[in-house]
C-alpha positions in Angstrom: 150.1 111.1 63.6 150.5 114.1 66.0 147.3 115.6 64.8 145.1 112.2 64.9 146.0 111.7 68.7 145.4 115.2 69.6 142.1 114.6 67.7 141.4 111.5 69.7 142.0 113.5 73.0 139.6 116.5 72.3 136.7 113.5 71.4 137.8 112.0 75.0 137.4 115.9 76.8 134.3 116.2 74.8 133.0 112.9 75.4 133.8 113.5 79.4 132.4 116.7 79.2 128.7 115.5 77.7 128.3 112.3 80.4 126.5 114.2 82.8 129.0 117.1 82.8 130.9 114.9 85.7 133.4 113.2 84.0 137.1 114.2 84.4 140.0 113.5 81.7 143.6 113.0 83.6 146.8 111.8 81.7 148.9 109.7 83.4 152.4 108.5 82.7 153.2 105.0 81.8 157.2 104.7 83.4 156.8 105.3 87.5 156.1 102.0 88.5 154.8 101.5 91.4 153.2 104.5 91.1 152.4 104.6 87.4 153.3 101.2 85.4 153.2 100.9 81.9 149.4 101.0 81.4 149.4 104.0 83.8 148.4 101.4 86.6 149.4 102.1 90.4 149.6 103.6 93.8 148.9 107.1 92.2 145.7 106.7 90.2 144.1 104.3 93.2 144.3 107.3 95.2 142.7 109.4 92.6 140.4 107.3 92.3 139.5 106.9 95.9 139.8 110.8 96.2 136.7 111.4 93.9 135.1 108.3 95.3 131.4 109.5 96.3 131.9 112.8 94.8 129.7 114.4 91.7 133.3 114.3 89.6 133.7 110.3 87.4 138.0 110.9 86.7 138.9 109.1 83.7 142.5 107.9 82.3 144.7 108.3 79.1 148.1 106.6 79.4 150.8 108.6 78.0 154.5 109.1 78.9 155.1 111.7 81.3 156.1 114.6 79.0 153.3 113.9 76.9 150.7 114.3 80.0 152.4 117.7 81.2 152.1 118.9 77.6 148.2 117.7 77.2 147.8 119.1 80.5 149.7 122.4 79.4 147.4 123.0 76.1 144.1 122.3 78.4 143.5 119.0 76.0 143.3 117.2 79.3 141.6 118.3 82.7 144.9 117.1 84.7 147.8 115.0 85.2 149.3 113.6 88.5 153.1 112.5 89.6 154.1 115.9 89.3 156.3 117.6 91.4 155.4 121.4 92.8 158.0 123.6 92.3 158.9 127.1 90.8 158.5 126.0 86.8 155.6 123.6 87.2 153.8 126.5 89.1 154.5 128.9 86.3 153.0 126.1 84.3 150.0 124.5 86.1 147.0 124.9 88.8 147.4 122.5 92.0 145.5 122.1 94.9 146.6 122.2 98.7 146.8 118.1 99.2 149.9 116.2 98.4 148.9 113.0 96.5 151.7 111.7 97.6 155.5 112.0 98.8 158.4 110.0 97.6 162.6 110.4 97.4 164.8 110.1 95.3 168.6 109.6 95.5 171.7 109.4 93.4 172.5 105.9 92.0 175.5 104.7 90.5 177.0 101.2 88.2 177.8 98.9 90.3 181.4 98.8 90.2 181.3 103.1 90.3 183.5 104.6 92.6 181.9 107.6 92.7 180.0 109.2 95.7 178.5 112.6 95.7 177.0 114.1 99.1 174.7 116.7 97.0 173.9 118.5 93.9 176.4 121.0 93.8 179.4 118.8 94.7 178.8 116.9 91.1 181.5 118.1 89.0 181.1 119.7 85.5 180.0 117.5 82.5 179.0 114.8 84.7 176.8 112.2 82.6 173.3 112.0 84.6 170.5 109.8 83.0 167.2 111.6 83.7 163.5 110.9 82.6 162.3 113.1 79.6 160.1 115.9 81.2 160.7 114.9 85.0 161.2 117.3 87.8 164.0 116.7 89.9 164.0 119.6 92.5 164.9 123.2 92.6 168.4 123.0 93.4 169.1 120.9 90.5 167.1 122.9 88.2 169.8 126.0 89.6 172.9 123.4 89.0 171.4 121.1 85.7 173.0 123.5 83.1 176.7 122.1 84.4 175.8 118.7 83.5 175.8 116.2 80.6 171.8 115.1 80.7 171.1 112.1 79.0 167.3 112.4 79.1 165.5 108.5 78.4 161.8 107.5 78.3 161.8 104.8 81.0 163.4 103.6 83.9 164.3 100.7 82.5 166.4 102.7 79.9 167.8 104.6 82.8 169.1 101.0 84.2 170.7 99.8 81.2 172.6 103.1 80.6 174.1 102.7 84.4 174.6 98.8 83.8 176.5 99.3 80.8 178.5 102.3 81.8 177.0 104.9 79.5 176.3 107.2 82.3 178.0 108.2 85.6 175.3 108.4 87.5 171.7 108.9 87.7 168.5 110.2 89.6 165.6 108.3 90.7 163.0 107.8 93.0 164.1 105.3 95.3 160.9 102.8 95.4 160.4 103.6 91.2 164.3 102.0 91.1 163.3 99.1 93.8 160.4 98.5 91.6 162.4 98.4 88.5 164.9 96.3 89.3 162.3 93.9 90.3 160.4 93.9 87.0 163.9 93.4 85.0 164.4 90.5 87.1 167.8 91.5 88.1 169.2 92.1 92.2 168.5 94.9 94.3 172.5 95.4 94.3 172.7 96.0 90.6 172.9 99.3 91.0 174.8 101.6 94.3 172.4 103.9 95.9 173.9 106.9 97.1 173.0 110.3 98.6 169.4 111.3 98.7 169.0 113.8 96.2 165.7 115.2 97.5 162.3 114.5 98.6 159.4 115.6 96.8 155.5 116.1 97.3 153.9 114.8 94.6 150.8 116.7 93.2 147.9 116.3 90.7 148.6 119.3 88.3 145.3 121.1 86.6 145.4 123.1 83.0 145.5 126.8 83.2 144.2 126.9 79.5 140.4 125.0 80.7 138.2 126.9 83.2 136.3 124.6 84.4 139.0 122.8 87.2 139.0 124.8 90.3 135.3 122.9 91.4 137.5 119.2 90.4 140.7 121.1 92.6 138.3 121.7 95.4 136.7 118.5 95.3 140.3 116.4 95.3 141.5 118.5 98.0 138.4 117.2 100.2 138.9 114.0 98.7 142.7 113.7 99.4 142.3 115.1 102.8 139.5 112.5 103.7 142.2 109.6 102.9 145.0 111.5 104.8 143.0 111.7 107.9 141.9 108.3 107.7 145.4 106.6 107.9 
């Protein structure tokens, strides 16, 4: 199965790569809703889209989940994802331009009924049970602090929900509008869950494959893009 989708992904490079040499394969994750929904939909590929608008690059779109798109991106079988976060391992990892696609927070959130407050990353005690998203970034100071915890690593948001509603977790991290979002699509209150303490903001990038050399004209070409639609608003 592994083998037929990668399969199905080189004949999607190659068949962007023959259409006039313009065409542009990104992944995008199907779990950041509303940035990414579930068929990759959102706030984050409109302004791809709009960034290339007019431009001699045509992006198109693979929905995967989010680990899935970094490792695509990684082995060059895709030109790029996007909802990642620029920090020291994804820069190890990936190319990225000078423009933010976007920024967004995330905080600490909690069951209901949790007593439990935490003012930052390294005030979380030892074996604390965090529910996480499977390949998500979540800052520098947690990546120096994340071996002292109990991850419980999920594949949606939704998951992440249900763990805090039943109890199965302590706590968890998400972006704040992603959980707004959420809660909304699950048809359940805004005060299902306790927000607490911001656990850090984060400038959200498109990230490019180190393994393809042909991105830095598509990096230089989103940068104008991206810069167009910051100056305009």
């Amino acid at each position: 199965m592994k083998n037929t989708f990668l399969a199905w992904i080189a004949f999607a490079v190659m068949q962007a790569s023959c259409a006039n040499g313009q065409e542009v394969l990104f992944a995008v994750e199907n779990s950041w809703p509303p940035y990414a929904d579930k068929n990759g939909d959102g706030i984050s590929k409109t302004l791809v889209k709009s960034a290339f608008a007019g431009s001699e690059f045509s992006p198109k779109f693979i929905t995967v989940p989010y680990a899935r798109a970094l490792y695509l991106t990684e082995i060059g079988k895709v030109h790029g994802c996007f909802n990642v976060t620029r920090q020291a391992d994804t820069e190890q990892r990936f190319l990225f331009g000078e423009q933010v696609l976007l920024r967004a927070q995330a905080s600490h959130f909690y069951p209901k009924s949790s007593k439990l407050f935490y003012e930052s990353i390294e005030s979380i005690p030892e074996k604390t049970r965090i529910a996480l998203i499977i390949g998500y970034e979540y800052g520098d100071v947690y990546e120096q602090h994340k071996h002292r915890f109990h991850e419980v690593r999920v594949a949606s948001q939704r998951q992440i929900v249900e763990l805090l509603r039943k109890g199965r977790v302590d706590m968890a991290i998400m972006f704040d509008e992603v959980a707004k979002q959420t809660l909304k699509d699950m048809a359940l209150s805004s005060n299902t869950l306790t927000k607490g303490a911001i656990n850090h903001v984060s400038d959200i990038y498109v990230a490019f494959s180190r393994a393809r050399d042909d991105v830095k004209p598509v990096i230089n070409v989103l940068d104008e893009g991206l810069k167009r639609i910051a100056d305009n608003h």
